[in-house]
mmCIF file as gemmi writes it, N, C-alpha and C atoms, coordinates in Angstrom:
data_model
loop_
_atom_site.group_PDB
_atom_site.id
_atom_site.type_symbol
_atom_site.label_atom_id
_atom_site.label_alt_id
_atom_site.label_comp_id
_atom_site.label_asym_id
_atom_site.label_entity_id
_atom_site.label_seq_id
_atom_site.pdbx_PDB_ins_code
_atom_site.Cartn_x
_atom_site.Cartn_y
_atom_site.Cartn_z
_atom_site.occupancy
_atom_site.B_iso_or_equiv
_atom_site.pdbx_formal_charge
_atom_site.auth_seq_id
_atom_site.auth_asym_id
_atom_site.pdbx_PDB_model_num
ATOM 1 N N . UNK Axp A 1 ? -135.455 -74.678 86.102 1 0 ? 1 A 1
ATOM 2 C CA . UNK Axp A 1 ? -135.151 -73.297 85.814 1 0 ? 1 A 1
ATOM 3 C C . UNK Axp A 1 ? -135.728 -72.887 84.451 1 0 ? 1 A 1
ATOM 4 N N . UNK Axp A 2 ? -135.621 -74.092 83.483 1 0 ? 2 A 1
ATOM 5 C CA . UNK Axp A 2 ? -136.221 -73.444 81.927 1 0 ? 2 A 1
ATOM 6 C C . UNK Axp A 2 ? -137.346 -73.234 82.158 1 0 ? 2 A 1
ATOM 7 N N . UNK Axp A 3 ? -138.329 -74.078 82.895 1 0 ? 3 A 1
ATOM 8 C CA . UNK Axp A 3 ? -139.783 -74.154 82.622 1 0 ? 3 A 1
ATOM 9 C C . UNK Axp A 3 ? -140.332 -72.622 83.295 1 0 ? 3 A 1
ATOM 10 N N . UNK Axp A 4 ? -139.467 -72.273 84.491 1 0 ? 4 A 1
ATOM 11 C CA . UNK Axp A 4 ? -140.021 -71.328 85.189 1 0 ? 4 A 1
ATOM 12 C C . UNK Axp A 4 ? -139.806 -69.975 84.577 1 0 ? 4 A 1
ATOM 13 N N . UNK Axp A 5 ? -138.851 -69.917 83.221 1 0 ? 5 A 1
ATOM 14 C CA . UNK Axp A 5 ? -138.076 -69.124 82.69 1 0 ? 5 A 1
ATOM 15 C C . UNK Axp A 5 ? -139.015 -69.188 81.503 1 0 ? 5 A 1
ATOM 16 N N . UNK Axp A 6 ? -139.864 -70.183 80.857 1 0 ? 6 A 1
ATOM 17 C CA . UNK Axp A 6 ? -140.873 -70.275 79.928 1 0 ? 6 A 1
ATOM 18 C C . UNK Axp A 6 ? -142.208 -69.723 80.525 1 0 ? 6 A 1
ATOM 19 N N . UNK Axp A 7 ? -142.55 -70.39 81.662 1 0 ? 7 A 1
ATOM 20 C CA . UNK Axp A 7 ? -143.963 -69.77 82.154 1 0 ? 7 A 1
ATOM 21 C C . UNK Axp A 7 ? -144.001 -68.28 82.697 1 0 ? 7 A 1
ATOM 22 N N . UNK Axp A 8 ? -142.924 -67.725 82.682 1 0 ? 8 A 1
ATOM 23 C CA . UNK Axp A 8 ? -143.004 -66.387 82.776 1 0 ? 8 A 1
ATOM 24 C C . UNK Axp A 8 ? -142.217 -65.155 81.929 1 0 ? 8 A 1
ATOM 25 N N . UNK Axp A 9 ? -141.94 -66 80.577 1 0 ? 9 A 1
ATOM 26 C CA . UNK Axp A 9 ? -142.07 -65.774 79.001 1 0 ? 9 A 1
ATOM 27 C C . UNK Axp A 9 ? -140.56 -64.599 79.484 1 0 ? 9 A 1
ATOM 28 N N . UNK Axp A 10 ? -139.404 -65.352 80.377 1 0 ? 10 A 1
ATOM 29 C CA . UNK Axp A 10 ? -138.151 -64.801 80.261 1 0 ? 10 A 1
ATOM 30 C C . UNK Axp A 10 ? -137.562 -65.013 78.488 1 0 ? 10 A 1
ATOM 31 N N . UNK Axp A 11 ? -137.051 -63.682 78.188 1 0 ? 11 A 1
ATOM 32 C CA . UNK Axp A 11 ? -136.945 -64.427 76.876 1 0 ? 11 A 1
ATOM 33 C C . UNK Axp A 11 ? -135.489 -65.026 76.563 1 0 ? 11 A 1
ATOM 34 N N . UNK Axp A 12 ? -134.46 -65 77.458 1 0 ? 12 A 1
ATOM 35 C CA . UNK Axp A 12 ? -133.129 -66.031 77.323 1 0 ? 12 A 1
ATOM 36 C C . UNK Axp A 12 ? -133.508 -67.585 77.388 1 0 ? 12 A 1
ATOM 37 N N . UNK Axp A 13 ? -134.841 -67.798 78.512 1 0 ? 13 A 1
ATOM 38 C CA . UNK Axp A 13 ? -135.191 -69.081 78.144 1 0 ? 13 A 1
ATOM 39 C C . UNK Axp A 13 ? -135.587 -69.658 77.078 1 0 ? 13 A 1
ATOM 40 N N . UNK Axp A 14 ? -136.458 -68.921 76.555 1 0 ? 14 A 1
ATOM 41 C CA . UNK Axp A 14 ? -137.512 -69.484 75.282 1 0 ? 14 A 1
ATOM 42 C C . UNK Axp A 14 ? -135.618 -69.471 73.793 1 0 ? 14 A 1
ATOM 43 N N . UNK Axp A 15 ? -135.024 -68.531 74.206 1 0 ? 15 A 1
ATOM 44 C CA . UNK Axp A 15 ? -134.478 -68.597 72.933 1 0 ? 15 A 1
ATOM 45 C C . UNK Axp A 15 ? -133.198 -69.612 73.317 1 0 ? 15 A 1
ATOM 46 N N . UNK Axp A 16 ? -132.622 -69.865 74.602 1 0 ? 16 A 1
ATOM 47 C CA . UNK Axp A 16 ? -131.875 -71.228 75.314 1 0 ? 16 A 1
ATOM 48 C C . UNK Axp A 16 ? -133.093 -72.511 74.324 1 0 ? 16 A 1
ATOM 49 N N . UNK Axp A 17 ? -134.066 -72.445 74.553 1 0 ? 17 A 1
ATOM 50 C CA . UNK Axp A 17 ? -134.755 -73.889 74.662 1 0 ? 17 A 1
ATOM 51 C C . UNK Axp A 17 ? -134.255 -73.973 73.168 1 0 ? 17 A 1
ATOM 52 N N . UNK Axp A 18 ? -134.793 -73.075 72.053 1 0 ? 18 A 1
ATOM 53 C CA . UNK Axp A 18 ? -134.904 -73.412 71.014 1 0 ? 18 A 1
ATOM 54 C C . UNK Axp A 18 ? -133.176 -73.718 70.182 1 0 ? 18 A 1
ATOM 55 N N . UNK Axp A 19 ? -132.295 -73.073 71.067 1 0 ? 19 A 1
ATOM 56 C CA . UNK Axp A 19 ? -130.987 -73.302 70.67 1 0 ? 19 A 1
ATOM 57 C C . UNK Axp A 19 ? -130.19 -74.834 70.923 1 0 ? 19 A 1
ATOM 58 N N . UNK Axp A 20 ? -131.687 -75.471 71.745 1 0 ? 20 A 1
ATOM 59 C CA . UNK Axp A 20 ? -130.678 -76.688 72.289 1 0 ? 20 A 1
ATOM 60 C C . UNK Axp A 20 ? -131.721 -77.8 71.502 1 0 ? 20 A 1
ATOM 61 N N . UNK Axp A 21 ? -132.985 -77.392 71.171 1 0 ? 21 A 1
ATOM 62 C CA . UNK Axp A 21 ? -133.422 -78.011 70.389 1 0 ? 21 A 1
ATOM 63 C C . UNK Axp A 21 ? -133.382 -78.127 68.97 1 0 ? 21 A 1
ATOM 64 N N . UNK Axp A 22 ? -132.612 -77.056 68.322 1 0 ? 22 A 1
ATOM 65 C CA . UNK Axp A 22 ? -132.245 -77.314 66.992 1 0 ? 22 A 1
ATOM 66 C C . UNK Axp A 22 ? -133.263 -76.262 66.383 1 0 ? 22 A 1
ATOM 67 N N . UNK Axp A 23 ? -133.092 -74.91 65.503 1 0 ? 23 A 1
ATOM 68 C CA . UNK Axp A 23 ? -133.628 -74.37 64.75 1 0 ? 23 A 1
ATOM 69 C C . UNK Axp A 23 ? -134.766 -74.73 63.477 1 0 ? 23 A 1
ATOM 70 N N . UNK Axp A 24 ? -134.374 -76.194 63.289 1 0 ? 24 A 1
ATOM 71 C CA . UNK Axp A 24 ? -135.023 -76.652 62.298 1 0 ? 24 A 1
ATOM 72 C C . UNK Axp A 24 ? -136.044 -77.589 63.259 1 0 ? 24 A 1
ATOM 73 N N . UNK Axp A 25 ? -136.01 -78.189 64.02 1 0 ? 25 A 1
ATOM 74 C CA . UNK Axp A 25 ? -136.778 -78.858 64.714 1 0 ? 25 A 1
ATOM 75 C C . UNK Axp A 25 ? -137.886 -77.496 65.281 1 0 ? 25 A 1
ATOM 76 N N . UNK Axp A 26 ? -137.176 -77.056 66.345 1 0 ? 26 A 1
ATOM 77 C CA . UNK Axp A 26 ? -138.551 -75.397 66.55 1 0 ? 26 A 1
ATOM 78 C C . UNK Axp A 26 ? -139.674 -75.28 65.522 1 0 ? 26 A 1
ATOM 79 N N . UNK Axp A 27 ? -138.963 -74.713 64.313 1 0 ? 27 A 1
ATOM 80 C CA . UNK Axp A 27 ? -139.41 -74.107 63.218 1 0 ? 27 A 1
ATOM 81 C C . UNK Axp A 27 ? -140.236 -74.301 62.646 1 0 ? 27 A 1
ATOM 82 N N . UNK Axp A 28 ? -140.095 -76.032 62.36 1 0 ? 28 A 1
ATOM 83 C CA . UNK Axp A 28 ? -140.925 -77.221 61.98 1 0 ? 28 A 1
ATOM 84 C C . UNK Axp A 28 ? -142.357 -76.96 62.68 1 0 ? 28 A 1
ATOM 85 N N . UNK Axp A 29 ? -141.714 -77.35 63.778 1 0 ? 29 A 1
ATOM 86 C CA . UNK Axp A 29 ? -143.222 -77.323 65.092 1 0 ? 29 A 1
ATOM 87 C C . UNK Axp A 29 ? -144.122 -76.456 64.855 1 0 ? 29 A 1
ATOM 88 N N . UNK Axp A 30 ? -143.386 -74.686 65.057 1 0 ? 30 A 1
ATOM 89 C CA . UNK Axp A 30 ? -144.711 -73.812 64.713 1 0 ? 30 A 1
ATOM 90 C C . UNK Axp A 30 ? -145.371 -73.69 62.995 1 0 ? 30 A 1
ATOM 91 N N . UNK Axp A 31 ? -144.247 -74.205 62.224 1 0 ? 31 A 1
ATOM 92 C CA . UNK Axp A 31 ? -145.084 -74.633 60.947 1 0 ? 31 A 1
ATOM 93 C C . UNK Axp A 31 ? -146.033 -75.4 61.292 1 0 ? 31 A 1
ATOM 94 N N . UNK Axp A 32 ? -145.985 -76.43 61.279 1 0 ? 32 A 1
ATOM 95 C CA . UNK Axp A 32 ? -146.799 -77.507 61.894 1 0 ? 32 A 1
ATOM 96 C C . UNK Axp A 32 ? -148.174 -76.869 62.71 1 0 ? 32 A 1
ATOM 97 N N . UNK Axp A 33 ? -148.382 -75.981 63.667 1 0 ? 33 A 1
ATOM 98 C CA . UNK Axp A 33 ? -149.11 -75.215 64.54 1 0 ? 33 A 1
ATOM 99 C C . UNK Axp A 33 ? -149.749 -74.65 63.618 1 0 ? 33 A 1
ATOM 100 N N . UNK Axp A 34 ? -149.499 -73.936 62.188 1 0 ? 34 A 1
ATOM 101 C CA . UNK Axp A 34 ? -149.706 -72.903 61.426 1 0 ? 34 A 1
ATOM 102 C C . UNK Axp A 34 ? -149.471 -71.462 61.561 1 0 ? 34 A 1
ATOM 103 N N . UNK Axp A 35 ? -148.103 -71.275 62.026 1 0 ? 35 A 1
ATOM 104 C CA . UNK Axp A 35 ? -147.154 -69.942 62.104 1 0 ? 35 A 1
ATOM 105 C C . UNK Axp A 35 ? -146.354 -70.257 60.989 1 0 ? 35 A 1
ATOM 106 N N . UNK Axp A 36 ? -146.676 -69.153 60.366 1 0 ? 36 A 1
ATOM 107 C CA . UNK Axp A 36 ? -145.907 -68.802 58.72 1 0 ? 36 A 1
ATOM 108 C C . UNK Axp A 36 ? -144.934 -68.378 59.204 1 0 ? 36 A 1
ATOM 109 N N . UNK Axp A 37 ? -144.014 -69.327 58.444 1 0 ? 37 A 1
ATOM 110 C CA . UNK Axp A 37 ? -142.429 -68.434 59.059 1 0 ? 37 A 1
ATOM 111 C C . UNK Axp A 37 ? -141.642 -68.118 57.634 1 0 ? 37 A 1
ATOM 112 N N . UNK Axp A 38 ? -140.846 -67.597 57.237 1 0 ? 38 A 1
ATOM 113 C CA . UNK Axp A 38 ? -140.271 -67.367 56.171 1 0 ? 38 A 1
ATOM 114 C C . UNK Axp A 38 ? -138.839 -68.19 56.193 1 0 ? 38 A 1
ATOM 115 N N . UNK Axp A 39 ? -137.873 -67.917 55.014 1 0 ? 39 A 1
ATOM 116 C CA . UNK Axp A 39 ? -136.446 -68.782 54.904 1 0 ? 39 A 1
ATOM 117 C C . UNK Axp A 39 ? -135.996 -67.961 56.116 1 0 ? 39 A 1
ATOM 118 N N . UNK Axp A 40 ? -136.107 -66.81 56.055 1 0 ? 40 A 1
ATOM 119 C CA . UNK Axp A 40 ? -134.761 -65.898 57.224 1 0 ? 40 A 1
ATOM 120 C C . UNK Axp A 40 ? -135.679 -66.111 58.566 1 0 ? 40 A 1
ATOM 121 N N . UNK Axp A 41 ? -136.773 -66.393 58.707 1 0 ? 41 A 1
ATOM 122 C CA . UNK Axp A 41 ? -137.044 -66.866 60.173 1 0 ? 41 A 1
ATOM 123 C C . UNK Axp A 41 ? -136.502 -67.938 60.913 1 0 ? 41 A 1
ATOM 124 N N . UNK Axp A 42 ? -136.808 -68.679 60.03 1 0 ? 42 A 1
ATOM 125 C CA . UNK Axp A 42 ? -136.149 -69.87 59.902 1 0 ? 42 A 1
ATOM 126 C C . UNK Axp A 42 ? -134.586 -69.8 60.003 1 0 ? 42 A 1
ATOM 127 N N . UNK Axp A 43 ? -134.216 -68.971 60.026 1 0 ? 43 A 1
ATOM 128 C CA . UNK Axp A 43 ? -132.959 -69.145 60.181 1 0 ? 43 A 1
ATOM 129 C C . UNK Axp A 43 ? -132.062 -68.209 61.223 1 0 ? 43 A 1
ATOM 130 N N . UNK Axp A 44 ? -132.739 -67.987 62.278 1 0 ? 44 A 1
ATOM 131 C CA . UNK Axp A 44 ? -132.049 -67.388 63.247 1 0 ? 44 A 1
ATOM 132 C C . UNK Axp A 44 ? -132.938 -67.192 64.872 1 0 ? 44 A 1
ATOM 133 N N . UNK Axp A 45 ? -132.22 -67.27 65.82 1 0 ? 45 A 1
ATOM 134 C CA . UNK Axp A 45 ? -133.135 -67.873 67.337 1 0 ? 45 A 1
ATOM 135 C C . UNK Axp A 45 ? -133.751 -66.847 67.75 1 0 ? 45 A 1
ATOM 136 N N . UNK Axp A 46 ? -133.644 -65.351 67.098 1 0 ? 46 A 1
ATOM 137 C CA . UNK Axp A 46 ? -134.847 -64.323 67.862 1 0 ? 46 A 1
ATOM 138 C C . UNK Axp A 46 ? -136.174 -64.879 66.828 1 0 ? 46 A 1
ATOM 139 N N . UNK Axp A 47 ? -136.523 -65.729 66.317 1 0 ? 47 A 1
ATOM 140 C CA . UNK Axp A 47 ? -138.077 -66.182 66.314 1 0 ? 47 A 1
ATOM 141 C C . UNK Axp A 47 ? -138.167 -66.969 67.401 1 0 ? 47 A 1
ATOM 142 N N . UNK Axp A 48 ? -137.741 -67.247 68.49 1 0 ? 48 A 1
ATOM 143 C CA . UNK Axp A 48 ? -138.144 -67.688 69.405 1 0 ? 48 A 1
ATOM 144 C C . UNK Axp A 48 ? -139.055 -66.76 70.593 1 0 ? 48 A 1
ATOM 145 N N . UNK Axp A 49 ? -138.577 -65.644 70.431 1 0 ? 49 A 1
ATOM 146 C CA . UNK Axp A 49 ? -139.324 -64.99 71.011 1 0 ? 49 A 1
ATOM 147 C C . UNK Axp A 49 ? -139.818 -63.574 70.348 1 0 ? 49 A 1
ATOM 148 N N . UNK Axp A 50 ? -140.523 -63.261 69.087 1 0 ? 50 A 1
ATOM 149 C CA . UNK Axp A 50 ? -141.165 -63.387 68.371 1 0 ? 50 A 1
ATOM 150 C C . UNK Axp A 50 ? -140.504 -62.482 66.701 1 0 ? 50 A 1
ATOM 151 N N . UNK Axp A 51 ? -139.245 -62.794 67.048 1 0 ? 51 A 1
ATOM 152 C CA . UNK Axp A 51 ? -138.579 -62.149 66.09 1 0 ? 51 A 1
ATOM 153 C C . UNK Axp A 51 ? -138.741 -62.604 64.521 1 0 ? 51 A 1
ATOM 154 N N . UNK Axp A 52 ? -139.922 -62.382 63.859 1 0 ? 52 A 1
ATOM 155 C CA . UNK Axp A 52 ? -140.119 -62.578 62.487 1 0 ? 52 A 1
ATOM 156 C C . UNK Axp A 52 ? -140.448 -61.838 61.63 1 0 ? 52 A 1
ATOM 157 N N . UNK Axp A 53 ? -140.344 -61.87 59.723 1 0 ? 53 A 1
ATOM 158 C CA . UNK Axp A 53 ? -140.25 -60.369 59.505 1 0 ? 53 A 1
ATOM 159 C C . UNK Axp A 53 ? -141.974 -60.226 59.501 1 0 ? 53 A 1
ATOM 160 N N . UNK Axp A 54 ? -143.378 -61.46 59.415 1 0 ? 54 A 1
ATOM 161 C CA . UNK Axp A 54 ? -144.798 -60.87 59.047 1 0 ? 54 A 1
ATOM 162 C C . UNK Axp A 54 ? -145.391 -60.886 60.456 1 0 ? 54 A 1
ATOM 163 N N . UNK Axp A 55 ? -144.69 -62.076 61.702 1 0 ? 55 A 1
ATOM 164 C CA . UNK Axp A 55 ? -145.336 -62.159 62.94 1 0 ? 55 A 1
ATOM 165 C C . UNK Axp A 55 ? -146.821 -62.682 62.632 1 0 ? 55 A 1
ATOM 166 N N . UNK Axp A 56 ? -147.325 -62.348 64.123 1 0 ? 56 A 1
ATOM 167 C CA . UNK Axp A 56 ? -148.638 -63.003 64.259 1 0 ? 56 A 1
ATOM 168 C C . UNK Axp A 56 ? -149.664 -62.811 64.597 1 0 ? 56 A 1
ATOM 169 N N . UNK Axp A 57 ? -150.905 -62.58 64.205 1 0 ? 57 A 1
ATOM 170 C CA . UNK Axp A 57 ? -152.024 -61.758 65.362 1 0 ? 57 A 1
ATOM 171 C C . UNK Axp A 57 ? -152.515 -62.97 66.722 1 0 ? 57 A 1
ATOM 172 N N . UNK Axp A 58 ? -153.558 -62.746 66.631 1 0 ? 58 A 1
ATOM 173 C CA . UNK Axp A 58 ? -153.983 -63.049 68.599 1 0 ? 58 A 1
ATOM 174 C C . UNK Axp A 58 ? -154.895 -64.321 67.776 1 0 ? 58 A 1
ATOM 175 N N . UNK Axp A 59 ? -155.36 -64.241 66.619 1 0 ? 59 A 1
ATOM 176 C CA . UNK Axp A 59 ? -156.11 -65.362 66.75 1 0 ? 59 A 1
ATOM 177 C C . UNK Axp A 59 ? -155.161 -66.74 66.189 1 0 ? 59 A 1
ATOM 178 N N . UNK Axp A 60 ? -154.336 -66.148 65.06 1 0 ? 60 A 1
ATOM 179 C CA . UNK Axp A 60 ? -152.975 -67.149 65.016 1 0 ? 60 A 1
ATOM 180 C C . UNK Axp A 60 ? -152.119 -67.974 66.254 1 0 ? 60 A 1
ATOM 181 N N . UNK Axp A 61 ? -152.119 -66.813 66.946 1 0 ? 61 A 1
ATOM 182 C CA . UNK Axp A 61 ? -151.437 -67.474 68.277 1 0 ? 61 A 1
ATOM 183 C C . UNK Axp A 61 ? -152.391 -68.339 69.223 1 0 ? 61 A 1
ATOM 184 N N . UNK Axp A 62 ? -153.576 -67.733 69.348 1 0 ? 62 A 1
ATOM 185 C CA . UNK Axp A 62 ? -154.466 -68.691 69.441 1 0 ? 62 A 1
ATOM 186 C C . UNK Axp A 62 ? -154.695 -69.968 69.389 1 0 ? 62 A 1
ATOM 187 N N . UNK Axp A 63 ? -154.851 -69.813 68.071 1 0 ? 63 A 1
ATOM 188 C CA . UNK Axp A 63 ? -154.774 -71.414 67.119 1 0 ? 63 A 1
ATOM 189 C C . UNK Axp A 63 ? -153.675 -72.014 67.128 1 0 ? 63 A 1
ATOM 190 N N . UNK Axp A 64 ? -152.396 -71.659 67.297 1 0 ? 64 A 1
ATOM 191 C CA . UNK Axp A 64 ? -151.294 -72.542 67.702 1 0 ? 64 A 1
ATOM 192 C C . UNK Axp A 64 ? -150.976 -72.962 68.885 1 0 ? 64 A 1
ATOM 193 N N . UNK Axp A 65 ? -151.306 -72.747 70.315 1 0 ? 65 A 1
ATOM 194 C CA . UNK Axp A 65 ? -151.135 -73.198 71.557 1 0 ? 65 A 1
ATOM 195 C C . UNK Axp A 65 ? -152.544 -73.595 71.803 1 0 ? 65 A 1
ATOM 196 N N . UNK Axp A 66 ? -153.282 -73.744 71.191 1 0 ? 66 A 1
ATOM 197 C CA . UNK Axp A 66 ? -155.197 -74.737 71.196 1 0 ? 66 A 1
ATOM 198 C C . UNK Axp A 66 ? -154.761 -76.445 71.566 1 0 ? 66 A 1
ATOM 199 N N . UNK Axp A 67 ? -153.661 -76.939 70.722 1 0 ? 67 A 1
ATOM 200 C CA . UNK Axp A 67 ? -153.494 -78.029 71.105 1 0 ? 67 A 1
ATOM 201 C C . UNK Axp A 67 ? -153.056 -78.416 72.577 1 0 ? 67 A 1
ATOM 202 N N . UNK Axp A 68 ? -151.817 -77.605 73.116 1 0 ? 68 A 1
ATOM 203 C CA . UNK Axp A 68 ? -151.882 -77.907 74.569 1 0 ? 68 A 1
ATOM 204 C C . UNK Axp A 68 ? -152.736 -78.444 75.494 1 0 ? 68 A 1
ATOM 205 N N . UNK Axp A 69 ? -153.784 -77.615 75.404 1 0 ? 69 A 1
ATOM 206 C CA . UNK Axp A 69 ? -154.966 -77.755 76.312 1 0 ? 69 A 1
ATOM 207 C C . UNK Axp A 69 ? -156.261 -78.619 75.654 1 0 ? 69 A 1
ATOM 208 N N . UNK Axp A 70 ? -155.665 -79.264 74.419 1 0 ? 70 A 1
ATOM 209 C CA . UNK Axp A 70 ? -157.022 -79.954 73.672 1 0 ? 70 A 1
ATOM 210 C C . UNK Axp A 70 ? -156.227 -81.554 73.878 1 0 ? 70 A 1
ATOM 211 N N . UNK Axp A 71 ? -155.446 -82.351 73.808 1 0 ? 71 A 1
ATOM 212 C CA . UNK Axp A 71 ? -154.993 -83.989 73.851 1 0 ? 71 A 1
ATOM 213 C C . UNK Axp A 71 ? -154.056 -83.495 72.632 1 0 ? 71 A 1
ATOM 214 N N . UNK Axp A 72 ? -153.462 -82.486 72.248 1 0 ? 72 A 1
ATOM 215 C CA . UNK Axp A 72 ? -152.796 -82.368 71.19 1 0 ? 72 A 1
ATOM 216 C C . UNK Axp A 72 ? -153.628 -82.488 70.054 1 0 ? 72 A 1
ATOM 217 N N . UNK Axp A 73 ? -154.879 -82.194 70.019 1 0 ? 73 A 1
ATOM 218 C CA . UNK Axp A 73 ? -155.872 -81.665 68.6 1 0 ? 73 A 1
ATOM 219 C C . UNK Axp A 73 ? -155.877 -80.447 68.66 1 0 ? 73 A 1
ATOM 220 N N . UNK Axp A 74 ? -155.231 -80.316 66.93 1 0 ? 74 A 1
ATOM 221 C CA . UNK Axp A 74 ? -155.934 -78.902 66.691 1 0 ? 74 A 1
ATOM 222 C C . UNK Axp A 74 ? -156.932 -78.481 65.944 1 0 ? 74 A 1
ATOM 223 N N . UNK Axp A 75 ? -157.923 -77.726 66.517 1 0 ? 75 A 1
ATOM 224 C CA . UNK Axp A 75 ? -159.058 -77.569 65.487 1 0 ? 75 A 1
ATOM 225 C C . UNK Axp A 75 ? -158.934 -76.1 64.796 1 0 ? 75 A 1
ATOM 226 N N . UNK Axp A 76 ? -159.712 -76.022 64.024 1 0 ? 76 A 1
ATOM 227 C CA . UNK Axp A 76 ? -159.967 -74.272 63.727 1 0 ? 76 A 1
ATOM 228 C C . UNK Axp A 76 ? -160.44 -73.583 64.113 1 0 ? 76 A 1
ATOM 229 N N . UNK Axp A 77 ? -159.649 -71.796 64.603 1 0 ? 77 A 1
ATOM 230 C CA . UNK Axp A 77 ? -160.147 -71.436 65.36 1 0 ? 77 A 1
ATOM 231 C C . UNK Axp A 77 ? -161.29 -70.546 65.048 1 0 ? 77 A 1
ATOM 232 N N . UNK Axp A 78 ? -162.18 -70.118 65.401 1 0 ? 78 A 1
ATOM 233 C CA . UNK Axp A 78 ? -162.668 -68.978 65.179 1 0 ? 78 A 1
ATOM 234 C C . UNK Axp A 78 ? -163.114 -67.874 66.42 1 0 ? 78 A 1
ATOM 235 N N . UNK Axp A 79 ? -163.859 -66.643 65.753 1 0 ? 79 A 1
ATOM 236 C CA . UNK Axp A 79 ? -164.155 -65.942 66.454 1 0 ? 79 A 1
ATOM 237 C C . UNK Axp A 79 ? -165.587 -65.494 66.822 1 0 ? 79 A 1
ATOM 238 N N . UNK Axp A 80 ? -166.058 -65.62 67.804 1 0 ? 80 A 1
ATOM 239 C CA . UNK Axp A 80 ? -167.267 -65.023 68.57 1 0 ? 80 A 1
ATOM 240 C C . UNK Axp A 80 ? -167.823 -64.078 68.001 1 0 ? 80 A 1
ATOM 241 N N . UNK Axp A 81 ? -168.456 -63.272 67.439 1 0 ? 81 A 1
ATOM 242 C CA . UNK Axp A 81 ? -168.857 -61.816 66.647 1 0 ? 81 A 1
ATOM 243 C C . UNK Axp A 81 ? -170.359 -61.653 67.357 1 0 ? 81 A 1
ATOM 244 N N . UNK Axp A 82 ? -170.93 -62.076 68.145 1 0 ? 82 A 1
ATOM 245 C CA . UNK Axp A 82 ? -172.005 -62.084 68.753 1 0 ? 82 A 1
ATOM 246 C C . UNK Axp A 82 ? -172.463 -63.079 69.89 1 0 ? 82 A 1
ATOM 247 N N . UNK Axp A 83 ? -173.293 -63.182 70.801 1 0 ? 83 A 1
ATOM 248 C CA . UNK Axp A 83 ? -174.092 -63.729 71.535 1 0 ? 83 A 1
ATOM 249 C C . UNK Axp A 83 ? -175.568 -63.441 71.729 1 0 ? 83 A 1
ATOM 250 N N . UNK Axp A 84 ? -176.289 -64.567 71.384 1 0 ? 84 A 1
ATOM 251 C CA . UNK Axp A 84 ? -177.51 -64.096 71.47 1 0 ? 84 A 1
ATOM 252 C C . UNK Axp A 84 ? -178.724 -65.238 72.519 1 0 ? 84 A 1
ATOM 253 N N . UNK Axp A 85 ? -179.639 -64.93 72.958 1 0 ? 85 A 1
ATOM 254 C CA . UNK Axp A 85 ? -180.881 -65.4 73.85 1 0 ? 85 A 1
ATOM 255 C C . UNK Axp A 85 ? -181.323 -66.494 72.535 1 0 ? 85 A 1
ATOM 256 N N . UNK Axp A 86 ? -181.621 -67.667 73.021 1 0 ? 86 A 1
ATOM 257 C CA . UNK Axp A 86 ? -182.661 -68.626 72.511 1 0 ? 86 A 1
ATOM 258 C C . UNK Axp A 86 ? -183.642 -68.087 71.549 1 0 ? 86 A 1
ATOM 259 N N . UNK Axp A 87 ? -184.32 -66.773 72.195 1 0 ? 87 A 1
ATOM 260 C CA . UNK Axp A 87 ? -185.101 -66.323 70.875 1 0 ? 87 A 1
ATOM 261 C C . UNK Axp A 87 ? -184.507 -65.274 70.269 1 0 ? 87 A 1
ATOM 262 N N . UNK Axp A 88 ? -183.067 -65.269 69.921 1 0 ? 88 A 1
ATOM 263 C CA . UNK Axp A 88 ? -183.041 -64.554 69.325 1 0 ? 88 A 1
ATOM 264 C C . UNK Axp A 88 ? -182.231 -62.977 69.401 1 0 ? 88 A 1
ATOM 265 N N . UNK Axp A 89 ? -182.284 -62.63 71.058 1 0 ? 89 A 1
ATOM 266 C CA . UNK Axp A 89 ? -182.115 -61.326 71.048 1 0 ? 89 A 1
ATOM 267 C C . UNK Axp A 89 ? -180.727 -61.235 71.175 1 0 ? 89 A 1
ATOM 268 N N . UNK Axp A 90 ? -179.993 -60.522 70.71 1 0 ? 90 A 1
ATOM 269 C CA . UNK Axp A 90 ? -178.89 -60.103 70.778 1 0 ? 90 A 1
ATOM 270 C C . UNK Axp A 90 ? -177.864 -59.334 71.9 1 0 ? 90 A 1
ATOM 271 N N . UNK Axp A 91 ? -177.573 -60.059 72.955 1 0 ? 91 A 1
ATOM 272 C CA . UNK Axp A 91 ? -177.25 -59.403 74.306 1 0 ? 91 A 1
ATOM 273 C C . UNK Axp A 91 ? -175.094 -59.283 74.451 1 0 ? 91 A 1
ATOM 274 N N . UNK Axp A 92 ? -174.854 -59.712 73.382 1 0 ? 92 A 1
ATOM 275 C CA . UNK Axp A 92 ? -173.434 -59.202 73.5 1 0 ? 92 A 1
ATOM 276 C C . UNK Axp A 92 ? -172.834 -58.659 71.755 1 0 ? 92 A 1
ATOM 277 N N . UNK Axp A 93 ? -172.538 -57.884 71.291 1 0 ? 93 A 1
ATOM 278 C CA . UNK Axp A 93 ? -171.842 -57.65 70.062 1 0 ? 93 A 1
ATOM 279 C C . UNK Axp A 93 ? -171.181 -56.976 70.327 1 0 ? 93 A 1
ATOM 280 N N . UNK Axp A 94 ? -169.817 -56.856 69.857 1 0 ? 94 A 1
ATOM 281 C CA . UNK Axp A 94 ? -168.515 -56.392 69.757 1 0 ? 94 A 1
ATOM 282 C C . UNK Axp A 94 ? -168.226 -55.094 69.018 1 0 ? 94 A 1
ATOM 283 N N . UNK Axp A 95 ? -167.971 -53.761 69.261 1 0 ? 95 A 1
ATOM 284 C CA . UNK Axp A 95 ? -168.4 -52.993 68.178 1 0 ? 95 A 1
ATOM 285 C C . UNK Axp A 95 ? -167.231 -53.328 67.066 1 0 ? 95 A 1
């Protein structure tokens, strides 16, 4: 029931999981990931589902669920700002 309640980002699950896993254990983790959390994030279960006072953009979040799908490495992420042809030509930019 949790997992199916996680993969479809119910948010009583995500904030159940983190209540049975311990606030400081969670917390740790997305430190660890590199999600800046503050003392008062840290200290209450709506950061489980994304209740913090600076939050996160898309490439942060990014870079913290990279390990899942890597053997548990995380690398740094970056961003794409172009694609270009072998010689050169420029066939995708982002405005």
């Amino acid at each position: 029931m949790v997992t199916y309640g996680l993969e479809w980002s119910q948010n009583i699950a995500s904030v159940w999981l983190l209540q049975q896993i311990g606030l400081q254990t969670g917390t740790q983790f997305a430190m660890n990931d590199g999600i800046q959390l503050t003392k008062q994030d840290r200290q209450q279960l709506g950061v489980a589902i994304g209740g913090m006072q600076h939050g996160v953009n898309a490439v942060e979040m990014a870079q913290a669920y990279e390990p899942f799908d890597n053997n548990g490495v995380q690398v740094q992420a970056h961003l794409i700002t172009k694609v270009t042809k072998t010689e050169g030509q420029v066939i995708f930019h982002p405005i």
